[in-house]
Biopython code that builds the backbone (N, CA, C, O; Angstrom):
import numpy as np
from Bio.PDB.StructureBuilder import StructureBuilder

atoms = [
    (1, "UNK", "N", (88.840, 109.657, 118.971)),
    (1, "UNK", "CA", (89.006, 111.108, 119.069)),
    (1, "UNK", "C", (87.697, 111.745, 119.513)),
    (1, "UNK", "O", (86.710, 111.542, 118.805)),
    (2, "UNK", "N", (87.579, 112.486, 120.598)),
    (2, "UNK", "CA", (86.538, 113.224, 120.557)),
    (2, "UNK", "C", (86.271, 114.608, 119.856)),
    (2, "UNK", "O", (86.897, 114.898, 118.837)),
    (3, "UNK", "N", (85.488, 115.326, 120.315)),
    (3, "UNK", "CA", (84.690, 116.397, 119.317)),
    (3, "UNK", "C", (86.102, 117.655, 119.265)),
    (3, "UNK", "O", (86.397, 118.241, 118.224)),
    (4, "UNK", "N", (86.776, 117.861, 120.501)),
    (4, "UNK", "CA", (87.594, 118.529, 120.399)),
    (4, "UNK", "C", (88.855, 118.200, 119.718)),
    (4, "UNK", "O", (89.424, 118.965, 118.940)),
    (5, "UNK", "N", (89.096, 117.509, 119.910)),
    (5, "UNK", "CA", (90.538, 116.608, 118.876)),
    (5, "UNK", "C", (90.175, 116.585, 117.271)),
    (5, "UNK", "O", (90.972, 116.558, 116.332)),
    (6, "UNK", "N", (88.716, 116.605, 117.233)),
    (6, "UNK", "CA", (88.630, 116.295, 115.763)),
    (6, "UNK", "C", (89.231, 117.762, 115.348)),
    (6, "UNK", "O", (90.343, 117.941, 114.850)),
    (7, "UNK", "N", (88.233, 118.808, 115.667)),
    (7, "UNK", "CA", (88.179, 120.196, 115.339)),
    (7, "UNK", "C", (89.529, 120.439, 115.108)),
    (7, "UNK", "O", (89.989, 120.739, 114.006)),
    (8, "UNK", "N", (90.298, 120.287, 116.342)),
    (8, "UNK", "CA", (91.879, 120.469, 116.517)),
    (8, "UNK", "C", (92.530, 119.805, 115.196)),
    (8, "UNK", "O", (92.377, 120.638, 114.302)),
    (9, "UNK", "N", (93.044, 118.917, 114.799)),
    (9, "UNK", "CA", (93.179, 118.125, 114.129)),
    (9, "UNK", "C", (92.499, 118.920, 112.582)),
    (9, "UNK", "O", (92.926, 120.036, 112.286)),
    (10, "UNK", "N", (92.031, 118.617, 112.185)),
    (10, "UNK", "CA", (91.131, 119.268, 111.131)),
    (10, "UNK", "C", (91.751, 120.700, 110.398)),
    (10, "UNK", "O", (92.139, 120.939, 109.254)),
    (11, "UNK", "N", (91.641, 121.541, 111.670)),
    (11, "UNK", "CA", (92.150, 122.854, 111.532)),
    (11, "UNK", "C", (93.744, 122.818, 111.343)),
    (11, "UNK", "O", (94.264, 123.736, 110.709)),
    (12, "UNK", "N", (94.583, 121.726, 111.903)),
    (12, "UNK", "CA", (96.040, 121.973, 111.877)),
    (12, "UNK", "C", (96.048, 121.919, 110.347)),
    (12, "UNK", "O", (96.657, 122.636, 109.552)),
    (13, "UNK", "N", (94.966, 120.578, 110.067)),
    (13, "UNK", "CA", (95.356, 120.313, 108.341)),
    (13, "UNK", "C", (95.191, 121.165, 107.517)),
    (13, "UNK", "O", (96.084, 121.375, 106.696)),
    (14, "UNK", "N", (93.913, 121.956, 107.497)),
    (14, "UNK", "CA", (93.956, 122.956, 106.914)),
    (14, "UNK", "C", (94.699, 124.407, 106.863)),
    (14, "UNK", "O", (94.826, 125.374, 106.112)),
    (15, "UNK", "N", (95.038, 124.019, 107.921)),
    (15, "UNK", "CA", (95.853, 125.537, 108.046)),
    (15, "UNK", "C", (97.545, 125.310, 107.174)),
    (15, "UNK", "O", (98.265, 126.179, 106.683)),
    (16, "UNK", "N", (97.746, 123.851, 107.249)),
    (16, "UNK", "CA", (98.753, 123.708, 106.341)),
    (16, "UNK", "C", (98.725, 122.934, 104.981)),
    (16, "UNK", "O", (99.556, 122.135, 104.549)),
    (17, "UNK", "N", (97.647, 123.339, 104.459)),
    (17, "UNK", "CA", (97.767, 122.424, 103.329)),
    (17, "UNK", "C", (97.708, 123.664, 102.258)),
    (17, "UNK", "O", (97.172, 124.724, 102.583)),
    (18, "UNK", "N", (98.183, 123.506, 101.197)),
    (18, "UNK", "CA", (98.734, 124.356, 99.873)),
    (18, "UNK", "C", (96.652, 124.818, 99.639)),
    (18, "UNK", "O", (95.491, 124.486, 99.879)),
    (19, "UNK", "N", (97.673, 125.902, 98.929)),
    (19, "UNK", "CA", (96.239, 126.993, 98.036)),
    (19, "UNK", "C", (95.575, 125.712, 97.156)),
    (19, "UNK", "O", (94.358, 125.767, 97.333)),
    (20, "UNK", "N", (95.845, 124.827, 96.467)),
    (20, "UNK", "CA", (95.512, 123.375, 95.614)),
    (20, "UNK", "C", (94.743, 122.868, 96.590)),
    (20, "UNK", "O", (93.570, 122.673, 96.273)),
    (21, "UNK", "N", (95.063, 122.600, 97.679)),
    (21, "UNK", "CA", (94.844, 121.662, 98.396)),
    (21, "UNK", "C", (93.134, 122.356, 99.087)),
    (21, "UNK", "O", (91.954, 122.072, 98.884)),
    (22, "UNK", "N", (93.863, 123.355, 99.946)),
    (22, "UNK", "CA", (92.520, 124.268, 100.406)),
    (22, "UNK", "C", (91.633, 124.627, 99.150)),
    (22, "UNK", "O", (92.518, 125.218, 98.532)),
    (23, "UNK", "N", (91.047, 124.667, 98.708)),
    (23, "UNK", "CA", (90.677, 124.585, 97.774)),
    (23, "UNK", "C", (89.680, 123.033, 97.286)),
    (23, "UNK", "O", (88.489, 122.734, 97.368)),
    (24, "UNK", "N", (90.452, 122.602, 96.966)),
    (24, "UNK", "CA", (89.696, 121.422, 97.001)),
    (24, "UNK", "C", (88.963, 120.637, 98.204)),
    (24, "UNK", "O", (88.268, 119.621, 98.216)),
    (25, "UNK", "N", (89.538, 121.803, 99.530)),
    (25, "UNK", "CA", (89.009, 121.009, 100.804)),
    (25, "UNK", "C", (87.757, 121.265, 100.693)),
    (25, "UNK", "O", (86.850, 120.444, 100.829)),
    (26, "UNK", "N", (87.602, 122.875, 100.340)),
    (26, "UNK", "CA", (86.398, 124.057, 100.508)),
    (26, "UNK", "C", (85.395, 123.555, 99.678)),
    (26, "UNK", "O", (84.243, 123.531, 100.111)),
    (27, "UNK", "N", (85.734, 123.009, 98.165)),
    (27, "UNK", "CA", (84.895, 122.067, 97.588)),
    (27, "UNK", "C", (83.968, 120.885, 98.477)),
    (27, "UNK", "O", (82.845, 120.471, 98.764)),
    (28, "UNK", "N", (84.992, 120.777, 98.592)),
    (28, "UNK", "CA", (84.078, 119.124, 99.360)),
    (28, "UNK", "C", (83.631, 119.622, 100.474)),
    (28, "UNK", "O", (82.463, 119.295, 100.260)),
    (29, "UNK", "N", (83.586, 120.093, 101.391)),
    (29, "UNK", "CA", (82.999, 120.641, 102.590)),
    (29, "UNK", "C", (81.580, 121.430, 102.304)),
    (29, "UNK", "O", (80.551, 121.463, 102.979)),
    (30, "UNK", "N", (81.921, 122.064, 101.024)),
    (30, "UNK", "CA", (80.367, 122.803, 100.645)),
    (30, "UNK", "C", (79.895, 121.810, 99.934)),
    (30, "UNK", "O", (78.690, 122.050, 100.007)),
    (31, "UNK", "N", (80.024, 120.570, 99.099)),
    (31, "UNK", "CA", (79.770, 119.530, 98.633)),
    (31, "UNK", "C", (78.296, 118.523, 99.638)),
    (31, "UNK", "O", (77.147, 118.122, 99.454)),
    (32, "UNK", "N", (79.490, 118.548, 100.823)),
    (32, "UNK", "CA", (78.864, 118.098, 102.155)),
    (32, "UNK", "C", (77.750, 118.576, 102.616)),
    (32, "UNK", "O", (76.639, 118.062, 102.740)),
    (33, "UNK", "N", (78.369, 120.169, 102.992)),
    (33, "UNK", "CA", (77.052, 120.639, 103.871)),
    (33, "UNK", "C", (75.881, 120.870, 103.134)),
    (33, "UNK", "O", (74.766, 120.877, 103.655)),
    (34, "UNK", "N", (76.114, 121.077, 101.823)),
    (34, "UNK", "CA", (74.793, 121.585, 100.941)),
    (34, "UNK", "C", (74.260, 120.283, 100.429)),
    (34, "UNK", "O", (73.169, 120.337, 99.862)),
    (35, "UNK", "N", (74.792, 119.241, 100.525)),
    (35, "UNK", "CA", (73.633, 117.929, 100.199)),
    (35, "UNK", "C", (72.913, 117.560, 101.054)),
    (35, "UNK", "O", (73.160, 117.474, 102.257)),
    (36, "UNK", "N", (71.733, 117.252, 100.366)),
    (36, "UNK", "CA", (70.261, 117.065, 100.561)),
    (36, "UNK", "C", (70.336, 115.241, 100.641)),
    (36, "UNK", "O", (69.193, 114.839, 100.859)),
    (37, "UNK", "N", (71.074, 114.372, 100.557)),
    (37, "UNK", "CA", (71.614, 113.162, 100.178)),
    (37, "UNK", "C", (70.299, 112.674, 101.240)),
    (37, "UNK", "O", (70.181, 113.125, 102.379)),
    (38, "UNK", "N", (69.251, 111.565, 100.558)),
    (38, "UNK", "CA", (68.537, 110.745, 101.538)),
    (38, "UNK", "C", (68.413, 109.405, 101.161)),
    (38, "UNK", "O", (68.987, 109.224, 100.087)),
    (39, "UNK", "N", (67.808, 108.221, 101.686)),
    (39, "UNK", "CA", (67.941, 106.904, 101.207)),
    (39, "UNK", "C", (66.725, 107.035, 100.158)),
    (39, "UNK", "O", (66.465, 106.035, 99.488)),
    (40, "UNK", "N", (65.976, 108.190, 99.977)),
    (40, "UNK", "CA", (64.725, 107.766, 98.886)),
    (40, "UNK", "C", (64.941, 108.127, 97.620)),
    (40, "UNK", "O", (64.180, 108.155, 96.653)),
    (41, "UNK", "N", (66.832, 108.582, 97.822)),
    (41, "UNK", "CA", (67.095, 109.481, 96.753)),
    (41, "UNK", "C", (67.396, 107.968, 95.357)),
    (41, "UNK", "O", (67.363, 108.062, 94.130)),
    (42, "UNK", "N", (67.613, 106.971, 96.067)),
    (42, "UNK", "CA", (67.809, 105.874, 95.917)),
    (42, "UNK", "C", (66.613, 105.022, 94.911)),
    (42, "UNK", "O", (66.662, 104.057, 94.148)),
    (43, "UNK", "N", (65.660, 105.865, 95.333)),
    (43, "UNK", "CA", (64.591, 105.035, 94.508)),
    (43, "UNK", "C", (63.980, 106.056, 93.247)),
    (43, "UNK", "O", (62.801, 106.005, 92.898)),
    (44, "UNK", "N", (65.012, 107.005, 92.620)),
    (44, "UNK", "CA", (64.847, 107.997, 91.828)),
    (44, "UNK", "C", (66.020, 107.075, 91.075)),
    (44, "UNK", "O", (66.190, 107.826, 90.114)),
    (45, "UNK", "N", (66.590, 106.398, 90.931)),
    (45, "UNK", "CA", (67.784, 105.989, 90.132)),
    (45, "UNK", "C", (66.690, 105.192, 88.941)),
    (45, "UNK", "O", (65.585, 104.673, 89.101)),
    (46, "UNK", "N", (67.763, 105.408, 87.417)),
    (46, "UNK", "CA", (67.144, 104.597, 86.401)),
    (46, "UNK", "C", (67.572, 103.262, 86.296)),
    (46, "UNK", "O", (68.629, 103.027, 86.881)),
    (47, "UNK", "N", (66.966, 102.198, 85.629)),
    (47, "UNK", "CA", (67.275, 100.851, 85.718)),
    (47, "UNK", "C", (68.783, 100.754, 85.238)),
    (47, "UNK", "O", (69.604, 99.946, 85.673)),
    (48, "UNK", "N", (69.030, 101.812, 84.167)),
    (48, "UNK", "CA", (70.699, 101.837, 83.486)),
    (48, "UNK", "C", (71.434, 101.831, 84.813)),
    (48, "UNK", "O", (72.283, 100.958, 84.993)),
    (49, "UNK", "N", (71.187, 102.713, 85.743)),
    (49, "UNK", "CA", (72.109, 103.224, 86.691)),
    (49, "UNK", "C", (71.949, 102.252, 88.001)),
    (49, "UNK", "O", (72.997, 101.949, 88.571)),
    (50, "UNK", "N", (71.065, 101.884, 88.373)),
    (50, "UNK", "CA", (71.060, 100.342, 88.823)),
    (50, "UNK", "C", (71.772, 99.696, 88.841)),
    (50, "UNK", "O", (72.466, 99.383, 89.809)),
    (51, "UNK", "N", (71.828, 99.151, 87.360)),
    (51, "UNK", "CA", (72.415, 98.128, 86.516)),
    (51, "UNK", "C", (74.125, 98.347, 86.583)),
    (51, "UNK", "O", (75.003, 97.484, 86.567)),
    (52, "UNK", "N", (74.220, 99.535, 86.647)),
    (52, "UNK", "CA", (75.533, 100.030, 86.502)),
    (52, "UNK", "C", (76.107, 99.586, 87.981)),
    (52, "UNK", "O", (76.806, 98.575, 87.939)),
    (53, "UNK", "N", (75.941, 100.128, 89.177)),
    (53, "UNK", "CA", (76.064, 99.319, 90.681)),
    (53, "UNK", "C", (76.367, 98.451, 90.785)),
    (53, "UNK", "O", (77.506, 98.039, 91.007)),
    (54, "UNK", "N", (74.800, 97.568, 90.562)),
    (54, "UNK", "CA", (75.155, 96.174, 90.434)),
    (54, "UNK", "C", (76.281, 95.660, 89.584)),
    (54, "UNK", "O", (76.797, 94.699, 90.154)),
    (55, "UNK", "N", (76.727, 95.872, 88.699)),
    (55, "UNK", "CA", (78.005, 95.706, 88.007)),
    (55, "UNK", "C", (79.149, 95.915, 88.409)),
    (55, "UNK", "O", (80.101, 95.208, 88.079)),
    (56, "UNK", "N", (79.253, 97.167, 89.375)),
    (56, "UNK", "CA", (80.519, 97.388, 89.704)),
    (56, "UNK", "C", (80.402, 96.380, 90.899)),
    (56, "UNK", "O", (81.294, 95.531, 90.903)),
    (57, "UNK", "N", (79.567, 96.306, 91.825)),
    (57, "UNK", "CA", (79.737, 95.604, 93.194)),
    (57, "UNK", "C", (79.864, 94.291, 92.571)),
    (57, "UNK", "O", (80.580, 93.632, 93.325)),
    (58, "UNK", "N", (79.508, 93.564, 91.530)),
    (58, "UNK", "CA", (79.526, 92.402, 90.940)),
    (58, "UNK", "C", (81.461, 92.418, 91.013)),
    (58, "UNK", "O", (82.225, 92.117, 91.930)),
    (59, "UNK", "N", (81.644, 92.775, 89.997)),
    (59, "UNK", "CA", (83.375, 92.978, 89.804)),
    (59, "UNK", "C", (83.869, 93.566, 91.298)),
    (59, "UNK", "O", (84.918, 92.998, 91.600)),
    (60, "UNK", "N", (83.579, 94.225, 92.007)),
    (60, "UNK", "CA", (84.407, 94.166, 92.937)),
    (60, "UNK", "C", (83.954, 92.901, 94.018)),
    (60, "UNK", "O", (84.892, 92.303, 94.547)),
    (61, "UNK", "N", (83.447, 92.745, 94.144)),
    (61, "UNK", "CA", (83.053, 91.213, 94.722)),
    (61, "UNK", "C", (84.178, 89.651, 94.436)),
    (61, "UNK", "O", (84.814, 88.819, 95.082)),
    (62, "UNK", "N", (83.820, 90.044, 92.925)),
    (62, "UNK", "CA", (84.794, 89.220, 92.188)),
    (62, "UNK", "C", (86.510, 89.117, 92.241)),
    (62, "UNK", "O", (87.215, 88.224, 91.770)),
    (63, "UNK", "N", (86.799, 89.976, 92.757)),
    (63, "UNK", "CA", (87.999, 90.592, 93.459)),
    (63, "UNK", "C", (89.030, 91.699, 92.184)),
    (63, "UNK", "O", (90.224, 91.989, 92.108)),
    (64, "UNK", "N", (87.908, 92.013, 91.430)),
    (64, "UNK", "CA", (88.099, 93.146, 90.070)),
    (64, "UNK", "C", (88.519, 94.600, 90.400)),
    (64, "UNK", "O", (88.903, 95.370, 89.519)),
    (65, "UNK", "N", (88.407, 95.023, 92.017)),
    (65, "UNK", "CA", (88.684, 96.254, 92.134)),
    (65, "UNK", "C", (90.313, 96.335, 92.355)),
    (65, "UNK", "O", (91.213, 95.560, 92.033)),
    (66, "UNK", "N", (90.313, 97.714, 93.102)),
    (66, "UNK", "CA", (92.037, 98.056, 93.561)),
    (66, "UNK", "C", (91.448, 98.530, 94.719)),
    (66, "UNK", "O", (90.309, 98.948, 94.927)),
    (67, "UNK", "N", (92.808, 98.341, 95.734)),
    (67, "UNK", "CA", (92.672, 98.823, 96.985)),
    (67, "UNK", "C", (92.573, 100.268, 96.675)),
    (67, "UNK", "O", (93.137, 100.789, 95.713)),
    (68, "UNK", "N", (91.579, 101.104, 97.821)),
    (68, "UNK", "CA", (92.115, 102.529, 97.919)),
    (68, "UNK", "C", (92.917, 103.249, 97.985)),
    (68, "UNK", "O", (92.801, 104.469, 97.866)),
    (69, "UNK", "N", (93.885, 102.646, 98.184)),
    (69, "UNK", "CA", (95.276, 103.588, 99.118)),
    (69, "UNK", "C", (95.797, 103.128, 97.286)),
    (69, "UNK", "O", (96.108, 104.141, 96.659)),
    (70, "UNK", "N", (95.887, 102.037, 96.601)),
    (70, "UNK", "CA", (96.385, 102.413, 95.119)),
    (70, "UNK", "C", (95.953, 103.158, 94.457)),
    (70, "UNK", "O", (96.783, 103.577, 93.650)),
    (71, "UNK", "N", (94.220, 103.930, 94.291)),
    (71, "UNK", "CA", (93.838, 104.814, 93.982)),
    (71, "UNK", "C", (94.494, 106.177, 94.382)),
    (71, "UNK", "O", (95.092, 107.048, 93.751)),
    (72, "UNK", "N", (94.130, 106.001, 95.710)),
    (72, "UNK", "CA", (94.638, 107.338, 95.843)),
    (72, "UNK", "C", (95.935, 107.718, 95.935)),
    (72, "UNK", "O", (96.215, 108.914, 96.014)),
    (73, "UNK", "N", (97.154, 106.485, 95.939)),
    (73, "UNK", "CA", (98.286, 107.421, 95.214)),
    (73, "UNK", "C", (98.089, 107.567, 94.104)),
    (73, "UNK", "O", (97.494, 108.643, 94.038)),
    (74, "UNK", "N", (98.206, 107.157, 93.095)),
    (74, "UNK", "CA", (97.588, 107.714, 91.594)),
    (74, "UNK", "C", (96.910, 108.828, 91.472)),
    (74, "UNK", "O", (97.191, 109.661, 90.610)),
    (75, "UNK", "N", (95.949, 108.967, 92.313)),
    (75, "UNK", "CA", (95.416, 110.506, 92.097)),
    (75, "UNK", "C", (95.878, 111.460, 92.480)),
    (75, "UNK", "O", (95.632, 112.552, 91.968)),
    (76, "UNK", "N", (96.935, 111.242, 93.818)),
    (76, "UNK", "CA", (97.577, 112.332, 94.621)),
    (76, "UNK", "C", (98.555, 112.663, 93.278)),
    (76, "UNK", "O", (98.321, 113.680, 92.624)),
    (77, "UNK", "N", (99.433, 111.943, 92.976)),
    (77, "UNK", "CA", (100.842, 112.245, 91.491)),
    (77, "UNK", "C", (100.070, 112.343, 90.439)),
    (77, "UNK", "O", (100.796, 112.890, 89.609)),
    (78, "UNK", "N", (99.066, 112.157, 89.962)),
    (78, "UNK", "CA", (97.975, 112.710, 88.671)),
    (78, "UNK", "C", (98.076, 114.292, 89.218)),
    (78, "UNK", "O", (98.712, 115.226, 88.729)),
    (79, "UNK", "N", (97.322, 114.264, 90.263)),
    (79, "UNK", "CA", (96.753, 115.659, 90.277)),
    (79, "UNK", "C", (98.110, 116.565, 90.946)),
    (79, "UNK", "O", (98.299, 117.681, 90.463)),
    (80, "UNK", "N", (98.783, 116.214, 91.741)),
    (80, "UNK", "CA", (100.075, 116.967, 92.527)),
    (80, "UNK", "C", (99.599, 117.128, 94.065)),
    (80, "UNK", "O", (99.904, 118.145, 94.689)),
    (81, "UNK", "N", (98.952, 116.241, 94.569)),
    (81, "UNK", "CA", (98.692, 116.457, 96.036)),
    (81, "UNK", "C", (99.181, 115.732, 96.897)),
    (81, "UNK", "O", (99.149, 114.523, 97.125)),
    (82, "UNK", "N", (99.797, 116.892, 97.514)),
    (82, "UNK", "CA", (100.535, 116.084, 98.866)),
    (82, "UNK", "C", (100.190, 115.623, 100.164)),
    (82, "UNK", "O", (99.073, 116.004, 100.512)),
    (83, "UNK", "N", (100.626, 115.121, 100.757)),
    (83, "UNK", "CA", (99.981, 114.412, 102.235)),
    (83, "UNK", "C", (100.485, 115.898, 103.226)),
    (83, "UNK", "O", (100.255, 115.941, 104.435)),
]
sb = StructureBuilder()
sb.init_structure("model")
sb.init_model(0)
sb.init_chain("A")
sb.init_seg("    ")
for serial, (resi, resn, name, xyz) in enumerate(atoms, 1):
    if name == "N":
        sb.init_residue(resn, " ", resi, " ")
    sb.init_atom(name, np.array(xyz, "f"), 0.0, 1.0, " ", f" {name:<3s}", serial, name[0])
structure = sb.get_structure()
């Protein structure tokens, strides 16, 4: 897709997705633009939280996770969001 298709695209979704939905888009979009997110942010982490990473990538390695798409139906019928 190029730059115009995205925009296009983007906007259809939003223009039809529920007051719930918009909403939670507007979240994450200001989520986005207002992080400061850098790789040195990386070397501010505590050894707990490290440790914690390494643990999960351990178990998902191990083949301990769930696919995404099982997450996220679960969260779509948890929360009520539709495609």
């Amino acid at each position: 897709m190029n730059t115009a298709e995205i925009k296009l695209d983007l906007h259809n979704k939003i223009d039809n997705a529920g007051s719930k939905q918009l909403k939670e888009i507007y979240g994450l979009v200001l989520n986005y633009l207002n992080s400061n997110y850098s790789v040195e942010e990386e070397d501010t982490l505590t050894e707990a939280q490290r440790a914690s990473i390494d643990e999960g990538l351990a178990q998902a390695e191990a083949g301990l996770g769930k696919p995404l798409s099982e997450i996220n139906q679960r969260l779509r019928k948890k929360y009520g969001i539709n495609d």
